[in-house]
C-alpha positions as CSV (number, residue, x, y, z in Angstrom):
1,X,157.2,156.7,-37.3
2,X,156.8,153.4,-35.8
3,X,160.2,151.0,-35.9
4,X,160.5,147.2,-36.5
5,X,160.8,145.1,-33.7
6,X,163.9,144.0,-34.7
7,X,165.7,147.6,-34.2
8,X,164.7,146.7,-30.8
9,X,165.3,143.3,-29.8
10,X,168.1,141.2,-30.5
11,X,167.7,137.0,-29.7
12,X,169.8,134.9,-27.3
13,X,170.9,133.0,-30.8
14,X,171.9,136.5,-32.3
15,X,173.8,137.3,-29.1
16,X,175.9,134.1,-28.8
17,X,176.5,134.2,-32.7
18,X,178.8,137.0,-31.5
19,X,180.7,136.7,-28.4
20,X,184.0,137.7,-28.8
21,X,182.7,140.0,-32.0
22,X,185.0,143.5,-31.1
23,X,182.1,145.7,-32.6
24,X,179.6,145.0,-30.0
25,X,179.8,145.8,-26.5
26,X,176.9,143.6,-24.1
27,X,176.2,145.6,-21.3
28,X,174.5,144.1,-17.9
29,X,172.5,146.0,-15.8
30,X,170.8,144.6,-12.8
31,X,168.3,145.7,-10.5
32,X,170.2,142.9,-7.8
33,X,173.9,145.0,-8.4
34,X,175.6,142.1,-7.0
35,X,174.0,139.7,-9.9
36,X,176.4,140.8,-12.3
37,X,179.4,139.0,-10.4
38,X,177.9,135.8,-9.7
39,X,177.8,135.0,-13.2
40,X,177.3,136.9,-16.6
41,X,177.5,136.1,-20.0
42,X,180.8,136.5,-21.2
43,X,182.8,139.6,-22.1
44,X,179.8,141.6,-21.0
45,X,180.7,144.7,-18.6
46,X,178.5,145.4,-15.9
47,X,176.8,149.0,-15.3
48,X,175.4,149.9,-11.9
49,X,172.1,151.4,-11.8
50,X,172.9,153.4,-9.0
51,X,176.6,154.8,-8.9
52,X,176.7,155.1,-13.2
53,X,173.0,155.8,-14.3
54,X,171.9,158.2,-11.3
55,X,173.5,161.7,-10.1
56,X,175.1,161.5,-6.6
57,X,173.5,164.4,-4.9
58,X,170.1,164.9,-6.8
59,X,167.5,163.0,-7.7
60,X,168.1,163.5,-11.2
61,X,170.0,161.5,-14.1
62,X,173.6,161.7,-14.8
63,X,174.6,164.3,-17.4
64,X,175.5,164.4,-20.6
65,X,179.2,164.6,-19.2
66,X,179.3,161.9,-17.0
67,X,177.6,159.9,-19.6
68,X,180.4,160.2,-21.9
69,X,182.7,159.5,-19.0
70,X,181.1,156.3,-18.7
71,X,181.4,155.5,-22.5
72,X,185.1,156.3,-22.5
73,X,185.3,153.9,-19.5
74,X,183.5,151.3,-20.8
75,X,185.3,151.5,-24.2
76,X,182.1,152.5,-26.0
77,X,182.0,154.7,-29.3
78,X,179.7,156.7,-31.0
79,X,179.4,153.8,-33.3
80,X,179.3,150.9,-31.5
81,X,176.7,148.9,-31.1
82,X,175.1,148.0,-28.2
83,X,173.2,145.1,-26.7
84,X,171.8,145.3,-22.9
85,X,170.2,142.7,-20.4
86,X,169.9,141.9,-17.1
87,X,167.0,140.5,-14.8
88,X,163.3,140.4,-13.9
89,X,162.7,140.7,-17.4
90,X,165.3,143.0,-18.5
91,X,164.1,145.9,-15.8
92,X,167.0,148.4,-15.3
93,X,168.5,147.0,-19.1
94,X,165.4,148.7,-20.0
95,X,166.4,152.1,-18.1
96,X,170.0,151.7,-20.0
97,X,167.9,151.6,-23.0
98,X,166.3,154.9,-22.4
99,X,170.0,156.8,-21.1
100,X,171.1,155.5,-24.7
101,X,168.6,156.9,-26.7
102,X,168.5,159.9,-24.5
103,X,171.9,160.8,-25.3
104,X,171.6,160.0,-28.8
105,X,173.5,156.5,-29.2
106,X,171.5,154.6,-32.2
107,X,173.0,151.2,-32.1
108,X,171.2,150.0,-29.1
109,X,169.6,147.1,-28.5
110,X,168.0,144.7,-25.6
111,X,168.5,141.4,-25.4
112,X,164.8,139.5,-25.8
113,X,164.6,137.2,-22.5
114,X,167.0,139.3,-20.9
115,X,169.4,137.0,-18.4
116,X,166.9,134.7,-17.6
117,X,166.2,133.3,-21.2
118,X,170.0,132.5,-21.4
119,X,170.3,130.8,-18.6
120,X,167.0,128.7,-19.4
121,X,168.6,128.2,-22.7
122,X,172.1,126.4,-20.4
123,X,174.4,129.0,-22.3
124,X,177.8,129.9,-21.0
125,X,178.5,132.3,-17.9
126,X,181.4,133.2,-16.4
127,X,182.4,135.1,-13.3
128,X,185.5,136.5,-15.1
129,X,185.7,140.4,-15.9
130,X,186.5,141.4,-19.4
131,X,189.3,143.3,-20.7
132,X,188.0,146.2,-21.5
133,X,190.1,148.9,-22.9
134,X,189.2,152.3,-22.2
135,X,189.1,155.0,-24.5
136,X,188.6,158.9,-24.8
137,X,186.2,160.9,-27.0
138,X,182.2,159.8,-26.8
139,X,180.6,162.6,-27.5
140,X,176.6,162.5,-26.8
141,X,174.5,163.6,-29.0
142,X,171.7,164.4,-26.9
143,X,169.8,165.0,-24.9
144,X,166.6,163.9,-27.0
145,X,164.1,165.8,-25.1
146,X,161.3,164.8,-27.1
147,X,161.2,161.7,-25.1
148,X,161.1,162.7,-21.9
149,X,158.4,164.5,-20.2
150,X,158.8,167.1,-17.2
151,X,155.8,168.0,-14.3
152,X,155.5,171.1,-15.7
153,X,153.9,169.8,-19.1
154,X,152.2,166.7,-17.8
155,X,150.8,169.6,-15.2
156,X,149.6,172.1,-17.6
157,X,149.3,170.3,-21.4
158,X,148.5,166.7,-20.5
159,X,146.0,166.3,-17.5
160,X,142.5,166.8,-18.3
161,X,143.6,167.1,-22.4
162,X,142.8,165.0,-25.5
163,X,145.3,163.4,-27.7
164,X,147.2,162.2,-24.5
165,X,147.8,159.0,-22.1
166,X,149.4,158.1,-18.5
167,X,150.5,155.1,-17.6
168,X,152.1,154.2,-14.3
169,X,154.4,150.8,-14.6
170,X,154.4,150.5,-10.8
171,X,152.7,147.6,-8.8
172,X,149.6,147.5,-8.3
173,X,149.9,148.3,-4.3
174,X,151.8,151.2,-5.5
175,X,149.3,152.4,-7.6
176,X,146.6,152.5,-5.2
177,X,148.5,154.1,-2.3
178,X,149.0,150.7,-0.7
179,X,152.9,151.2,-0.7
180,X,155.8,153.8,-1.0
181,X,158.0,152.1,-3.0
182,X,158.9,148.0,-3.8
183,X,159.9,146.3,-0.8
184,X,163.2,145.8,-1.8
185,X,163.6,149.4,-3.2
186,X,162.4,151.1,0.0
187,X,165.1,153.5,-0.6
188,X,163.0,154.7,-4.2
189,X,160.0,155.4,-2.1
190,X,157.6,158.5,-2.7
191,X,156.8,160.7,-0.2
192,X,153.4,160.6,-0.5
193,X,150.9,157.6,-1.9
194,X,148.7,157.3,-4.9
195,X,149.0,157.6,-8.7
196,X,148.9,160.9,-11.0
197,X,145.2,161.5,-11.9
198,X,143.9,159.5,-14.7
199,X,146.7,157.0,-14.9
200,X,146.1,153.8,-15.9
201,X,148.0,150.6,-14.1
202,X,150.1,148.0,-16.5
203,X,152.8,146.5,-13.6
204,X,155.6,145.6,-14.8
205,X,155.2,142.0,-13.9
206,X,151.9,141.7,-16.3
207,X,153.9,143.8,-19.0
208,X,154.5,141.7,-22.0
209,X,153.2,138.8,-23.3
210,X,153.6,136.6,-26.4
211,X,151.6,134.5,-29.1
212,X,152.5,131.8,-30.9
213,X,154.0,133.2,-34.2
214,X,156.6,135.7,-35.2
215,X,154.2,138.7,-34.0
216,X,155.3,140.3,-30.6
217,X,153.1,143.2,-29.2
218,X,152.4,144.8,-26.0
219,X,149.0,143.0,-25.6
220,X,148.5,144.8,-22.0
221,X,149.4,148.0,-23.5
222,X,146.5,147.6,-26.4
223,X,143.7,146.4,-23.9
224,X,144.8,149.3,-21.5
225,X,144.0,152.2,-24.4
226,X,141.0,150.1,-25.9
227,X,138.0,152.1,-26.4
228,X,140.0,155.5,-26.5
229,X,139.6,157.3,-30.0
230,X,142.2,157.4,-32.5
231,X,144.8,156.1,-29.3
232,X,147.5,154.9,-32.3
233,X,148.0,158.8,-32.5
234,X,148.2,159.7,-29.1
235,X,151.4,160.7,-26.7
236,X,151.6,158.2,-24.2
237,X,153.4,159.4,-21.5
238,X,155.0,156.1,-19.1
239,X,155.7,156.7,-15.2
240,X,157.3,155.2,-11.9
241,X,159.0,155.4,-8.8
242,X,162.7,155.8,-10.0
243,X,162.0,155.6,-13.6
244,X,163.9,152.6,-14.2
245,X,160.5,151.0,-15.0
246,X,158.6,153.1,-17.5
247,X,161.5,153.1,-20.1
248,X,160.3,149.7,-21.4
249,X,156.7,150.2,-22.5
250,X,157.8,153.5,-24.0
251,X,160.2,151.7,-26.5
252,X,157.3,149.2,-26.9
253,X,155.2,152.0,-27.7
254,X,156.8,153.6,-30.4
255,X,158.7,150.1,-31.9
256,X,156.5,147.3,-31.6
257,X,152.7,148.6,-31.1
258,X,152.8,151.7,-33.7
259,X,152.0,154.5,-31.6
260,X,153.2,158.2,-32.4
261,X,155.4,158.7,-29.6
262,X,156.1,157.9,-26.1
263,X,158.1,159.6,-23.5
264,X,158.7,158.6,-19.5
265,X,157.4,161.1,-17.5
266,X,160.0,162.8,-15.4
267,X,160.3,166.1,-13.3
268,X,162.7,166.5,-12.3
269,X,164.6,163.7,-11.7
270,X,164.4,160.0,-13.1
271,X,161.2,159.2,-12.0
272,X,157.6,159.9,-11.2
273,X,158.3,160.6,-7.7
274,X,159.2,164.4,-8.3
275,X,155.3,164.9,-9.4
276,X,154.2,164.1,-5.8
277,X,157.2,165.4,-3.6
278,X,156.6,168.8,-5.4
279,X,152.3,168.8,-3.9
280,X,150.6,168.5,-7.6
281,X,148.0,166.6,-7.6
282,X,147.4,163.0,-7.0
283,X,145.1,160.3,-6.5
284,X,144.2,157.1,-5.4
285,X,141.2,156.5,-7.8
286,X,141.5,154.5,-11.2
């Protein structure tokens, strides 16, 4: 079942209604990792894609273990709710999204505008760090594998097969073969070029977009499955390079446009990349 918009999103106004408010932790996590210290909103803790959302020695996502450790570290409970930014449109806030509901934590939400609509808006930002106690207990309740998608069922029960969609988030140089990985990222490069067959291409940059109005949809998402049958009923299944940028249209998927269910394609680490390391097919057509 479909979710409101609101059990997604959170505004700027909503956020700085309740700074200071014990019950809500604001979480920043960048794609820049030094962004964080030149200026955050205050008493949010920053979260490092890298060294707390990614395993050390394989190309895989932290466990459920080290995922509570992080809670318990960031003084998070089971029950407390959860609001995430960060930059270039609320990119690796968007993978934090995804470990959260992966794991089970409910009370999650992203911040709509991310960092750069509250800076726009000439709210407060501090350098400071914020006392934050730490704490023992999290327990996950997770994972929820429902949402996430290894090689071996896009492989066998999704290529070639009705009642399903791909969608790779990645530029469009990636998609075609053109490049390994983002130019900043060259570290999240593939080892070999091209998109999974019969992927469609919605870059992140061209993701969202908004009319005037209270009504907020994924309008690139609805033009990329127009003309497919019954598509409000289909899995979509979202990939990238290090996953951090196919959580996003997933939650869209399921919260904002009405589909069934989405899930980022993973397998088996965080990403896309796995699909092509391992030899399965690819492809540099549309």
């Amino acid at each position: 079942m479909a979710t409101t918009i609101e059990q997604v999103l959170v505004t700027t106004d909503a956020v700085a209604a309740r700074l200071g408010d014990a019950n809500l932790r604001l979480l920043e996590v960048d794609e820049d990792t030094e962004a964080y210290g030149r200026g955050h909103i205050p008493g949010s803790a920053g979260v490092h894609w890298k060294h707390d959302l990614q395993d050390p020695v394989r190309r895989e996502f932290v466990g459920p273990q080290a995922f509570a450790e992080l809670m318990d570290r960031l003084g998070i409970g089971n029950d407390t709710e959860i609001v995430l930014y960060g930059g270039n449109n609320n990119w690796f806030a968007a993978y934090a999204y995804w470990y959260f509901k992966y794991y089970g934590h409910q009370a999650v939400k992203l911040m709509d505008g991310g960092g750069k609509k509250w800076e726009l808006e000439r709210r407060p930002l501090t350098t400071d760090q914020p006392a934050v106690g730490t704490i023992t207990g999290y327990q996950t309740r997770g994972p929820v594998r429902e949402i996430r998608a290894l090689r071996g069922l896009v492989h066998d029960e999704v290529l070639g097969k009705p009642g399903f969609g791909l969608v790779d988030v990645r530029s469009p140089e990636e998609y075609r073969g053109e490049l390994l990985a983002p130019p900043h990222l060259p570290q999240e490069q593939a080892q070999r070029p091209g998109h999974i067959p019969g992927a469609r291409n919605i870059p992140w940059a061209r993701r969202w977009t908004r009319k005037p109005g209270p009504s907020f949809r994924w309008y690139s998402f609805a033009a990329c499955t127009r003309g497919r049958a019954s598509r409000r009923t289909w899995r979509w299944l979202l990939t990238a390079g290090s996953g951090s940028a196919a959580p996003t249209p997933g939650s869209s998927c399921t919260s904002c446009w009405g589909t069934r269910r989405s899930a980022t394609t993973t397998a088996p680490g965080p990403s896309g990349a796995p699909w092509w390391e391992c030899r399965s097919k690819r492809t540099k057509e549309p």
